[in-house]
C-alpha positions as CSV (number, residue, x, y, z in Angstrom):
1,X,43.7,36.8,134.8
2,X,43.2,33.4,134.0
3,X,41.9,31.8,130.6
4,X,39.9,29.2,130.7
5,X,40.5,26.5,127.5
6,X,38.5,23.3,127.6
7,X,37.7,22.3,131.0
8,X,41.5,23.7,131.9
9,X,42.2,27.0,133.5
10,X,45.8,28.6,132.1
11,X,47.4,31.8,133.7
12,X,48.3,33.0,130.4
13,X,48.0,32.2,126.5
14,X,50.8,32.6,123.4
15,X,50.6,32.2,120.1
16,X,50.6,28.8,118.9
17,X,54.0,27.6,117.5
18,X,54.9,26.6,113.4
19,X,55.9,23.0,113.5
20,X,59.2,24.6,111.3
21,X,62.6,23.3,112.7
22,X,63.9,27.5,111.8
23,X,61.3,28.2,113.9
24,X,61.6,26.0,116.9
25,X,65.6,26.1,116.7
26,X,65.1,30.0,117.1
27,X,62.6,29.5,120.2
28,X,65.6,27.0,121.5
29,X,68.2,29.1,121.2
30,X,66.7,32.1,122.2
31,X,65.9,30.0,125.9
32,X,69.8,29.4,126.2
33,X,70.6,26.1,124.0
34,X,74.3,26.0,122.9
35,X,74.1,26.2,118.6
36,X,75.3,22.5,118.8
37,X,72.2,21.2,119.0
38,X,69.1,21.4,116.6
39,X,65.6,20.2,115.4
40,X,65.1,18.6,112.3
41,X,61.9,17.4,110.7
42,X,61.3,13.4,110.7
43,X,59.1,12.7,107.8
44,X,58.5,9.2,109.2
45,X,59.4,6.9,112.1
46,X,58.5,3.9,109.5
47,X,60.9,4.4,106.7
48,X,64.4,3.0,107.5
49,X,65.7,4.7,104.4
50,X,64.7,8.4,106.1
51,X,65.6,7.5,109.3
52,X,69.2,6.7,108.1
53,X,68.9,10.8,107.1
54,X,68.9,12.0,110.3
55,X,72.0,12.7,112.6
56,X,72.6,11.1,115.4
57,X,72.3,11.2,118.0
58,X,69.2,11.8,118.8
59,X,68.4,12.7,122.4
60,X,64.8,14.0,122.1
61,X,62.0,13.5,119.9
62,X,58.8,15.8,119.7
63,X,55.6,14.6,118.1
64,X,53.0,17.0,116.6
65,X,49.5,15.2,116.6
66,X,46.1,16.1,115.8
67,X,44.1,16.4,119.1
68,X,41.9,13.9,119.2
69,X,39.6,11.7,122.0
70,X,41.5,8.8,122.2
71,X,44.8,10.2,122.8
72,X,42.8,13.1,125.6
73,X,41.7,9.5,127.4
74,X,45.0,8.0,127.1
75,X,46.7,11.2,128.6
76,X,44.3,11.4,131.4
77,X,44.0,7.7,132.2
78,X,47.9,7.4,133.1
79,X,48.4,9.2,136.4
80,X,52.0,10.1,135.5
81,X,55.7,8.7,137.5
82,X,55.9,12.0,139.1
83,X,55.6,15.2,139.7
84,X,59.1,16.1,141.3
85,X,62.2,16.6,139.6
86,X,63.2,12.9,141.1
87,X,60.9,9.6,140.5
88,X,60.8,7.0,142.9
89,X,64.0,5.1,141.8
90,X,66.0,8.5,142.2
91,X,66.5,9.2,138.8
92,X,66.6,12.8,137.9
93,X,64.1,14.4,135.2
94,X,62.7,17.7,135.0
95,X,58.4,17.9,134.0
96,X,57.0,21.2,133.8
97,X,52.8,21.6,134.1
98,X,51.5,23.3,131.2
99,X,50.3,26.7,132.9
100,X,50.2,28.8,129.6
101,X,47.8,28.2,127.1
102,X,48.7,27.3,123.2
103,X,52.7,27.0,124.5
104,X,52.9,23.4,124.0
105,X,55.6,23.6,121.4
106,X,57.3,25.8,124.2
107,X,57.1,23.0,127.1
108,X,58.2,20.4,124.7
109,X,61.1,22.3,123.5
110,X,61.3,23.0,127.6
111,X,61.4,19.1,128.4
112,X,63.3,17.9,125.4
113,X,66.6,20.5,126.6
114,X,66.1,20.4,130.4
115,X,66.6,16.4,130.7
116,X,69.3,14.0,130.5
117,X,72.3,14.9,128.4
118,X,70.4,17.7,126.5
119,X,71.2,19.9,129.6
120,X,74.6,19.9,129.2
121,X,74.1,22.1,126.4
122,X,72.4,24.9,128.1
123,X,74.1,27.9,128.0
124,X,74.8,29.7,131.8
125,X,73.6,32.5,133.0
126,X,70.5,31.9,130.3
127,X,66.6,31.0,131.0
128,X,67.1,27.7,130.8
129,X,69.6,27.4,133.1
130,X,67.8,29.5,135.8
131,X,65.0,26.5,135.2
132,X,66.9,23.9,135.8
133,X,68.5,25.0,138.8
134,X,64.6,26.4,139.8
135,X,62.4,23.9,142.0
136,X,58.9,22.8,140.3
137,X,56.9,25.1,141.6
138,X,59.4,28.2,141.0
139,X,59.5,27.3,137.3
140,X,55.6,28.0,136.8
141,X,55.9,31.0,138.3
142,X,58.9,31.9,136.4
143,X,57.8,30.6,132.8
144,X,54.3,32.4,133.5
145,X,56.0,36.0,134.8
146,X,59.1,36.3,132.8
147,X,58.9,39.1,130.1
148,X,61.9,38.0,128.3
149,X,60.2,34.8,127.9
150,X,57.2,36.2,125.8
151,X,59.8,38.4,124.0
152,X,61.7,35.1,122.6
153,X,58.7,33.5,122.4
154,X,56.6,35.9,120.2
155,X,59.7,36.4,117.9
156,X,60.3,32.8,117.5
157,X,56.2,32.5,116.7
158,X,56.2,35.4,114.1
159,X,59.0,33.9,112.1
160,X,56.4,31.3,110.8
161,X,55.4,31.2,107.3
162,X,51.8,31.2,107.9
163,X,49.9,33.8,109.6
164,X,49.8,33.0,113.3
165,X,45.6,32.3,114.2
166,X,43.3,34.8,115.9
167,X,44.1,34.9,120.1
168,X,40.8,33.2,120.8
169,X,41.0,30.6,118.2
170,X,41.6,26.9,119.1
171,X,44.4,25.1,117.6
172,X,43.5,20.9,117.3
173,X,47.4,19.9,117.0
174,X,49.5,19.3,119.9
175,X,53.3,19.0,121.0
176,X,54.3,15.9,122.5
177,X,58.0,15.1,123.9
178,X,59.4,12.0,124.7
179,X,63.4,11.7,126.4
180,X,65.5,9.4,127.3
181,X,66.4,9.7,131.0
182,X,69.9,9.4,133.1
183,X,69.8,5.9,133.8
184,X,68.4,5.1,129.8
185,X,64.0,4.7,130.6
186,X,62.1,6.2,128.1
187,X,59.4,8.7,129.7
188,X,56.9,10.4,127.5
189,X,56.3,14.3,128.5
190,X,53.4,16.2,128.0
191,X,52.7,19.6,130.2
192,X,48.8,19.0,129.9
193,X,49.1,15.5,131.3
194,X,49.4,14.8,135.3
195,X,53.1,14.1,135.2
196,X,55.9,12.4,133.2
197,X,54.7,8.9,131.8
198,X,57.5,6.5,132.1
199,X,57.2,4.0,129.6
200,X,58.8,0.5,129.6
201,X,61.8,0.8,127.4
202,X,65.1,1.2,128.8
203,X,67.9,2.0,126.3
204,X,71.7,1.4,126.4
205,X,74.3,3.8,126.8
206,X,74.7,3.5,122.9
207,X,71.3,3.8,122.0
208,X,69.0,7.1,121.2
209,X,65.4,7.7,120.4
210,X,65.3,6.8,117.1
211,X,66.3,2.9,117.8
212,X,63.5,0.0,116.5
213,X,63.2,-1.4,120.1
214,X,62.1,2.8,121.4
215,X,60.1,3.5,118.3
216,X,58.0,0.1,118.4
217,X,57.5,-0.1,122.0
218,X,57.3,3.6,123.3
219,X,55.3,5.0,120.0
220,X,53.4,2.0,118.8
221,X,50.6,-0.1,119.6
222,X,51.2,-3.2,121.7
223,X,50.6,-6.3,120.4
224,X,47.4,-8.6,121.7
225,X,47.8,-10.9,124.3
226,X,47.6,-14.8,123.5
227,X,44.1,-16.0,123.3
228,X,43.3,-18.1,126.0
229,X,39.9,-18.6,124.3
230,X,39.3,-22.7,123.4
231,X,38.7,-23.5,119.7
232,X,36.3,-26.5,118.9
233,X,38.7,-28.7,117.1
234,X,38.1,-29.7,113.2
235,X,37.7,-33.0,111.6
236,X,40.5,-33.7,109.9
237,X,39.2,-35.8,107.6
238,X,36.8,-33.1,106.2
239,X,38.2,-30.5,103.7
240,X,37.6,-26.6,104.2
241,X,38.1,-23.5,102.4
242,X,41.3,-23.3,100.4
243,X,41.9,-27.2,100.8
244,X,38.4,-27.7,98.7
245,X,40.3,-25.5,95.7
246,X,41.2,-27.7,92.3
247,X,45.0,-28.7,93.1
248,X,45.4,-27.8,96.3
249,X,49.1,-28.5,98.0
250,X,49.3,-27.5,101.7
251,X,53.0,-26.9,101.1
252,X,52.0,-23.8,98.9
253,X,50.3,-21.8,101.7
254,X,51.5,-20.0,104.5
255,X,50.6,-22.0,107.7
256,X,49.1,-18.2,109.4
257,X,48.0,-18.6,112.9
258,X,45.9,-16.2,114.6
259,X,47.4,-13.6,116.5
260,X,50.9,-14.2,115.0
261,X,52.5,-10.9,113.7
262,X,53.9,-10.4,110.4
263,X,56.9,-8.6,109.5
264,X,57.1,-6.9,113.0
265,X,53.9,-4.8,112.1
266,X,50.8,-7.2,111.5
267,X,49.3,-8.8,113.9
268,X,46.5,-11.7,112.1
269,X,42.5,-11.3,113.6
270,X,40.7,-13.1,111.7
271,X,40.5,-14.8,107.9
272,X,38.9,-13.3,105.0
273,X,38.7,-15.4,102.4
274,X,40.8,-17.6,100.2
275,X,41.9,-18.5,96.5
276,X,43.5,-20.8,93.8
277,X,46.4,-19.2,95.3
278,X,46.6,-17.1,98.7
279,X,44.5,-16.3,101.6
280,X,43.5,-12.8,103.1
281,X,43.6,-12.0,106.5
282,X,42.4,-9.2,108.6
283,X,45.0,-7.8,110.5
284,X,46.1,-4.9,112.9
285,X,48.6,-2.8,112.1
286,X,50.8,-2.2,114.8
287,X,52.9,1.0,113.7
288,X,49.9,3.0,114.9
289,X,51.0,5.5,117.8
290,X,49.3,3.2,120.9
291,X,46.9,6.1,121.8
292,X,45.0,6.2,118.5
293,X,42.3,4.0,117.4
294,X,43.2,0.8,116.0
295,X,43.7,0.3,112.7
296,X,43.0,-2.6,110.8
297,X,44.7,-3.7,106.7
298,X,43.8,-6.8,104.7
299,X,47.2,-9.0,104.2
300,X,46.6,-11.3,101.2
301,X,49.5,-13.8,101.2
302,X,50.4,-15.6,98.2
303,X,51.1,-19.7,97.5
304,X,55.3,-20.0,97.4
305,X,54.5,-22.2,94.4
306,X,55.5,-20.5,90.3
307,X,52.5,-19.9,89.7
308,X,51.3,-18.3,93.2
309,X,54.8,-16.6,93.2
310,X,54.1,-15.2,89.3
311,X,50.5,-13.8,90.4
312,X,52.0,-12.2,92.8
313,X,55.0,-10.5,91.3
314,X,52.5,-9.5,88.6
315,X,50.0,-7.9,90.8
316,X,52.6,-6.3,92.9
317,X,53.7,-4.8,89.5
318,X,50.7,-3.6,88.6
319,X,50.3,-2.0,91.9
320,X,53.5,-0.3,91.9
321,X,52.5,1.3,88.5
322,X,48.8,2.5,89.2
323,X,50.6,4.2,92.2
324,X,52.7,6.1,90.2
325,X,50.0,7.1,87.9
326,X,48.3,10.9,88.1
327,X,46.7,11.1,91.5
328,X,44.4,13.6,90.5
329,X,42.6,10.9,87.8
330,X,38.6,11.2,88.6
331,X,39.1,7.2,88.6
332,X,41.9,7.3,90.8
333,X,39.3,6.5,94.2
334,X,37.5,3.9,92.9
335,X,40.9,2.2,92.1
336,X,42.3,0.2,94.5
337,X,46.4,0.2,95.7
338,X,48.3,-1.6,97.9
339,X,50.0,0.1,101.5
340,X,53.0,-2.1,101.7
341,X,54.5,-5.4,100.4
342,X,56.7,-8.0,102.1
343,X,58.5,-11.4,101.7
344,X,57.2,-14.1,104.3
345,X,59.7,-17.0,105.1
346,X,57.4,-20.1,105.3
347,X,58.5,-24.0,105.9
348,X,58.9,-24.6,102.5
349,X,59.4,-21.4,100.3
350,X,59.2,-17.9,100.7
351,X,55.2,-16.0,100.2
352,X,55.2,-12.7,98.4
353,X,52.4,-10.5,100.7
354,X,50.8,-7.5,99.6
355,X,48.7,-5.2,102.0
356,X,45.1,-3.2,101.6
357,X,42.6,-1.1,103.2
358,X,40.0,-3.7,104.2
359,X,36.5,-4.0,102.5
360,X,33.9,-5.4,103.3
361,X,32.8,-8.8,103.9
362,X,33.1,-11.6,101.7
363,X,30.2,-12.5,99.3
């Protein structure tokens, strides 16, 4: 019988899987993964400080997202490296279709142990390793037939700490898996897709899945290209905006040029507005995954001058502190808070920048 979910017909369905490393690690094992290996949480690919937490290395890393439009477009726009178990430069990975319904913990578990050096920590004799050494088309039919399968599986799903949803019920999180391959090319793997997506970064022999250079470029958005777009130019002779402001120094402002990208992470759009002692840019932040909608922060950046530098420190303060305060304060939402705060090195002195959800437009 097949079940139809979406416009996608599956041969089976399980029970959707607990993002809980217990539980996945006892799905893993259970397919024939050696207990040297294990999934661990990642609270955030962002914070140096957690990353630092995790062991390494790291030879596979599975996303759970919310299901959402944009990332069903970006999925279905890509047609995929391959199919086979060999892409066209003859390197070696193993991508499974997605024929069971609400398993896509199960195929990214499947994808993350069946590739590169992860599969030399299958055990013999064990499901896994009859997958491996299976052609594509044999492991459908095996995954979707074997009995011992939905045995591990189920037990594995039960072991959650929240009661597994009704069979019919539709589950708007998915698993995503991304691996580095023989030859070091990052390919993201997803069993609902239309094959493996090779992206474009290729790691060294020393490098894992948790480097800045695999994050930024396999996970993130990718930054604008140059403007080719021809400005009318400006009479130099006629002052604008901040340069109008009582005392103003050019040397105290950031020289910002649109498109430039702050701190690895902002990219500048367009101006906001201006003060006394810093200018406000619209900006996109770039640590969004590259299949989700854009998102867009206000980066104020101060004057390098005392004074600008004292405003700043004292805002940032007060920032720090109301963020720290009870979150649960009926005022709390009408008060605003800064998302992040860096130091900009400009050609004269360094700008203290703080970062805020965008309002609206200037009055």
């Amino acid at each position: 019988m097949d079940i139809t979910s979406g416009a996608k017909l599956y041969a089976k369905r399980f029970i959707p899987l607990e993002s809980d490393p217990p539980v996945l690690n006892d799905l893993m094992y259970g397919l024939g993964v050696s207990g040297h290996l294990a999934l661990t949480d990642v609270w955030s690919i962002d914070d140096p400080l957690q990353l630092s937490t995790i062991s390494r290395p790291v030879y596979a890393l599975i996303l759970v997202l919310p299901t959402c439009e944009e990332y069903e477009r970006h999925r279905q726009s890509i047609p995929g490296s391959s199919t086979n178990t060999e892409d066209s430069e003859g390197e070696e990975i193993i991508w499974i279709q997605q024929t069971i319904d609400m398993a896509c913990g199960l195929y990214a578990i499947l994808h993350a142990t069946c590739n590169s050096a992860t599969s030399n920590f299958i055990i013999p004799n064990s499901l896994l390793s009859k997958l491996v050494a299976s052609s594509n088309s044999e492991r459908e039919a095996l995954l979707e037939s074997s009995t011992d399968l939905e045995e591990i599986y189920r037990k594995a799903a039960l072991r959650g700490y929240t009661a597994p949803p009704p069979p019919e019920e539709e589950v708007d999180l998915h698993y995503v898996c991304f691996i580095k391959s023989s030859n070091g090319s990052i390919y993201e793997m997803d069993g609902d897709a239309n094959g493996p997506i090779k992206t474009d970064v290729v790691l060294g022999d020393d490098q894992d899945l948790l480097e800045s250079t695999a994050l930024e470029c396999a996970l993130h958005s990718s930054p604008w290209s140059p403007s080719t777009a021809v400005a009318p130019a400006l009479d130099k002779c006629q002052l604008i905006e901040e340069e109008r402001t009582p005392y103003y120094d050019p040397k105290r402002f950031y020289p910002t040029c649109l498109g430039e990208i702050l701190n690895d992470r902002y990219q500048i759009a367009t101006k906001l507005g201006y003060g006394t002692d810093s200018t406000v840019w619209l900006a996109r932040d770039l640590h969004q995954l590259r299949w989700s909608a854009d998102r867009y922060v206000a980066v104020k950046i101060n004057a390098a001058d005392r004074t600008g530098k004292k405003v700043a420190e004292t805002e940032l303060c007060n920032m720090q502190l109301i963020s720290k305060s009870n979150p649960w304060h009926k005022g709390r939402n009408f008060v605003r808070t800064s998302l992040d705060s860096f130091t900009l090195s400009g050609p004269y002195n360094e700008h203290i920048c703080l970062v805020f959800e965008p309002l609206r437009e200037p009055l």
